[in-house]
VMD Tcl script that builds the backbone (N, CA, C; Angstrom):
set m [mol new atoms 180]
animate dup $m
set s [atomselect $m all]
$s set {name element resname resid chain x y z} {
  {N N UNK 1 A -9.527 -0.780 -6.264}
  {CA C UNK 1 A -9.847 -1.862 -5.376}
  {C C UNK 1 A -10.104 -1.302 -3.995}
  {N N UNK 2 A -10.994 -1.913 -3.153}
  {CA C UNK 2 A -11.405 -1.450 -2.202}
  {C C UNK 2 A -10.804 -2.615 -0.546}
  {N N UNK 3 A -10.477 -1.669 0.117}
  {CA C UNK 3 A -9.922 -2.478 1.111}
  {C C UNK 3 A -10.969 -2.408 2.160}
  {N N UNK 4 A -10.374 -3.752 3.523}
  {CA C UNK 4 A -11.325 -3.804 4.619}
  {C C UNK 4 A -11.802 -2.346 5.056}
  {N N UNK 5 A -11.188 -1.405 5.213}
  {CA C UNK 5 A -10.871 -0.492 5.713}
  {C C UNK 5 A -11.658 0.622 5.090}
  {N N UNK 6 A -12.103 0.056 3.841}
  {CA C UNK 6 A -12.615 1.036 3.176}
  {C C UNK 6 A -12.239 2.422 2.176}
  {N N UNK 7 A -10.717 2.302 1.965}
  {CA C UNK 7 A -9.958 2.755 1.472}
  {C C UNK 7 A -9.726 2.578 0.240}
  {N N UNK 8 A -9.471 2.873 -0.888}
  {CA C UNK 8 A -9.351 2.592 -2.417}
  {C C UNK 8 A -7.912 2.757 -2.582}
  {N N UNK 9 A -7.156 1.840 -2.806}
  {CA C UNK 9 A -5.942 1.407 -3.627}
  {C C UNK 9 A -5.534 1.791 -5.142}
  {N N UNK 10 A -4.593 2.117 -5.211}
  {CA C UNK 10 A -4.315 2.153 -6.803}
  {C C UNK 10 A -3.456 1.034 -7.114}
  {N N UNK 11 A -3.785 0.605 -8.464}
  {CA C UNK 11 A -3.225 -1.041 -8.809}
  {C C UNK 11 A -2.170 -0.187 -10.335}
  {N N UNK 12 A -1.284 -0.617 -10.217}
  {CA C UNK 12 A -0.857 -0.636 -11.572}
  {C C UNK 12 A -0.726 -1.321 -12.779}
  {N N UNK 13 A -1.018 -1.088 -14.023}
  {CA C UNK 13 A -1.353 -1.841 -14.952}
  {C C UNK 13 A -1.104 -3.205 -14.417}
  {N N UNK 14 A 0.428 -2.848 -14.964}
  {CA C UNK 14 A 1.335 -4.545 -14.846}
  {C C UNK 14 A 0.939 -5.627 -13.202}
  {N N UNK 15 A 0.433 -5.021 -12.384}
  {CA C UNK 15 A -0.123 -5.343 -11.166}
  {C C UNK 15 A -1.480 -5.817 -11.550}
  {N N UNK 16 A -2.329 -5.175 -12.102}
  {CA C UNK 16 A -3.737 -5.723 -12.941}
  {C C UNK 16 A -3.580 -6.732 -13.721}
  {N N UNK 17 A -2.748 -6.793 -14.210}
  {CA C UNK 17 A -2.324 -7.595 -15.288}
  {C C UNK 17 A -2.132 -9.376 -14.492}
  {N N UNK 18 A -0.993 -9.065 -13.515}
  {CA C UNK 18 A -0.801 -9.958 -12.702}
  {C C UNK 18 A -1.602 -10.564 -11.880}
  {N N UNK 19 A -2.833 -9.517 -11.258}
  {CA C UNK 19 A -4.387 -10.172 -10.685}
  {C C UNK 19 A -4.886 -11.014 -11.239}
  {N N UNK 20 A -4.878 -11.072 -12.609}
  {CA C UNK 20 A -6.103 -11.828 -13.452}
  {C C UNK 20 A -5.208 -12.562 -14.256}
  {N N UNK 21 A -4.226 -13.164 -14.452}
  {CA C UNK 21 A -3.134 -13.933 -14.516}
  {C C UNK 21 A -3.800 -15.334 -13.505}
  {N N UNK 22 A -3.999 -16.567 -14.759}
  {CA C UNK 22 A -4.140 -17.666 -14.382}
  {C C UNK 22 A -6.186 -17.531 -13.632}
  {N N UNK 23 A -6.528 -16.739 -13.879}
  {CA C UNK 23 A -8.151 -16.868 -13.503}
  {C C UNK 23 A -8.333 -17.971 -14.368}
  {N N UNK 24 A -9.926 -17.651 -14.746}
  {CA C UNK 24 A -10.941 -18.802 -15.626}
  {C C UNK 24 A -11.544 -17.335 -16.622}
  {N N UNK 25 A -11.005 -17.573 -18.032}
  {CA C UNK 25 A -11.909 -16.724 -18.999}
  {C C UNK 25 A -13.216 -16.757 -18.615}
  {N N UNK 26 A -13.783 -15.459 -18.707}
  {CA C UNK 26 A -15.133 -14.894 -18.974}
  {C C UNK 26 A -15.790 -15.297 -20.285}
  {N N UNK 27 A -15.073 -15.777 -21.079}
  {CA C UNK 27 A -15.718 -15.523 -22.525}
  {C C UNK 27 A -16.052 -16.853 -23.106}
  {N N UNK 28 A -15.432 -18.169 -22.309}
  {CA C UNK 28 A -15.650 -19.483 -23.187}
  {C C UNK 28 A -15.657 -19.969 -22.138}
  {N N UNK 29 A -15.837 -21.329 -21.699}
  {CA C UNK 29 A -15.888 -22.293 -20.504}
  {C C UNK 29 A -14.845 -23.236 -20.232}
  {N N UNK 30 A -13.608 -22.977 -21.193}
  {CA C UNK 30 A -12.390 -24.367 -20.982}
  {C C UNK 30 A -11.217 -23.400 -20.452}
  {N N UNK 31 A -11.590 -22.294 -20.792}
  {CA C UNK 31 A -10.206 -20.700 -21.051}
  {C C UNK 31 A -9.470 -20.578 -19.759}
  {N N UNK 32 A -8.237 -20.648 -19.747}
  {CA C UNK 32 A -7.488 -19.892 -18.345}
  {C C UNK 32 A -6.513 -18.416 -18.849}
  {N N UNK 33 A -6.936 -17.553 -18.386}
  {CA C UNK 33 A -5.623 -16.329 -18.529}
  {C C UNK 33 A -4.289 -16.305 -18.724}
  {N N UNK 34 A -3.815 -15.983 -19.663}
  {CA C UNK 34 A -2.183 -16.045 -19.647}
  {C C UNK 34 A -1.647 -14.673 -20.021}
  {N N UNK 35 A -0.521 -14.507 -19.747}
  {CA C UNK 35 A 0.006 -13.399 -19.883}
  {C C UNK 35 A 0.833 -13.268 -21.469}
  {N N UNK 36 A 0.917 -12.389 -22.061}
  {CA C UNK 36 A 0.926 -12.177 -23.298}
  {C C UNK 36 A 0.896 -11.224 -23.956}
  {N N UNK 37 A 1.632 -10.916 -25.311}
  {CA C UNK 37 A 0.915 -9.990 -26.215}
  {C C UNK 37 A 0.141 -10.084 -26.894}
  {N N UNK 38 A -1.051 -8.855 -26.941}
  {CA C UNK 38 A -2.194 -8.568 -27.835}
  {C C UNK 38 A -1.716 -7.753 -28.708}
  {N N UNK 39 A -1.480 -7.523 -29.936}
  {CA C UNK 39 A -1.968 -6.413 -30.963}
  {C C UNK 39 A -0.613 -4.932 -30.281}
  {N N UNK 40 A 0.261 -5.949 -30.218}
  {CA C UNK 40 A 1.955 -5.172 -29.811}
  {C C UNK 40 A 1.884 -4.857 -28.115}
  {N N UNK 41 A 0.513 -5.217 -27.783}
  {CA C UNK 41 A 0.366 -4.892 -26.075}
  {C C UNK 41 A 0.492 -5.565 -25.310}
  {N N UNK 42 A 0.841 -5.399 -24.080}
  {CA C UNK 42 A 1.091 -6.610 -22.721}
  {C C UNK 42 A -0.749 -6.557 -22.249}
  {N N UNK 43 A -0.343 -8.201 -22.200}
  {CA C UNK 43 A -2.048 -8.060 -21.999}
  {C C UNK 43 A -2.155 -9.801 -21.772}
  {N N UNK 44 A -3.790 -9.668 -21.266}
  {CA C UNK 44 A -4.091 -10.999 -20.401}
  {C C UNK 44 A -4.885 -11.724 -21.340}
  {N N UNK 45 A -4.822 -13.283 -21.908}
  {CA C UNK 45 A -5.671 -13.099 -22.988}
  {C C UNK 45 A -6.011 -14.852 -22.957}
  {N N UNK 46 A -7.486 -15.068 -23.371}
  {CA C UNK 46 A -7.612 -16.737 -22.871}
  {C C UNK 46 A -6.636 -17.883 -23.755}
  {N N UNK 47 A -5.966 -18.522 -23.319}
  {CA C UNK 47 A -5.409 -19.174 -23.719}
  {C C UNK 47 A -6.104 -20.628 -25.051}
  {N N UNK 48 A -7.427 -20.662 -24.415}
  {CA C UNK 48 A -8.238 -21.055 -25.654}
  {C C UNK 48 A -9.107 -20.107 -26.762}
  {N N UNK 49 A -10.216 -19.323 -26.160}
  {CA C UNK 49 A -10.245 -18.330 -27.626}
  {C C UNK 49 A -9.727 -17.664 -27.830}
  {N N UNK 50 A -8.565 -17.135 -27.261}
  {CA C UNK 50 A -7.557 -15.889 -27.478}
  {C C UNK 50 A -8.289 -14.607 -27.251}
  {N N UNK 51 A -9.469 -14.432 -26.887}
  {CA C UNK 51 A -10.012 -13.216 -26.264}
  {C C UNK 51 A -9.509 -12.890 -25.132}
  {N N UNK 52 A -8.497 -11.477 -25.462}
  {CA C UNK 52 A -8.296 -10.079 -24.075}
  {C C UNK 52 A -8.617 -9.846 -22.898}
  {N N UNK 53 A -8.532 -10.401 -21.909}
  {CA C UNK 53 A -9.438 -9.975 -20.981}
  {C C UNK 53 A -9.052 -8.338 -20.438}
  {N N UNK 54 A -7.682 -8.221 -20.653}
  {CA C UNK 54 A -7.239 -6.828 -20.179}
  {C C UNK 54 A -5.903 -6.526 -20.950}
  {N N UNK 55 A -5.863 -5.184 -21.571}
  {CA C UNK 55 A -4.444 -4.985 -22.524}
  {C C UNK 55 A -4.460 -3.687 -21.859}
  {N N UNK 56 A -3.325 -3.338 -22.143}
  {CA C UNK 56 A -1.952 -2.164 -22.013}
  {C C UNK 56 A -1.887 -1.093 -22.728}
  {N N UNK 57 A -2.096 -0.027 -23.434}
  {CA C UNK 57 A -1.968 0.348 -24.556}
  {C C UNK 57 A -0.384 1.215 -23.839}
  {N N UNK 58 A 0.746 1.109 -24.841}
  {CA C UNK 58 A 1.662 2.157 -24.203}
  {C C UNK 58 A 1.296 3.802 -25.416}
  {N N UNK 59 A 1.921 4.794 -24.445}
  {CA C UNK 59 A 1.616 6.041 -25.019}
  {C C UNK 59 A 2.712 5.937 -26.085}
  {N N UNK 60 A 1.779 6.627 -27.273}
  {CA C UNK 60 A 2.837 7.431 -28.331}
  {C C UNK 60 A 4.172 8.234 -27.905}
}
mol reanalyze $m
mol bondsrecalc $m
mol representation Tube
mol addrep $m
């Protein structure tokens, strides 16, 4: 992410996660973001088609 300043930020997952928490899905037109598991992952996912907008994978 880029600041006034022009500086680039580092976001952490769970911080990404929390950005896009409660948006408007990309993928259908009724969808809001919720926080959740995907496929054993923490992840953001539309609450009407259930499409991902952003998952987690943790390391082996």
């Amino acid at each position: 992410m880029s600041s006034a300043t022009g500086r680039s930020r580092t976001v952490s997952g769970t911080d990404a996660l929390a950005l896009l928490e409660r948006n408007d899905c990309a993928f259908c037109a009724d969808g809001t973001l919720v926080r959740e598991r995907y496929r054993d992952n923490d992840a953001v996912v539309c609450d009407q088609c259930g499409t991902p907008a952003m998952q987690l994978w943790d390391p082996e």
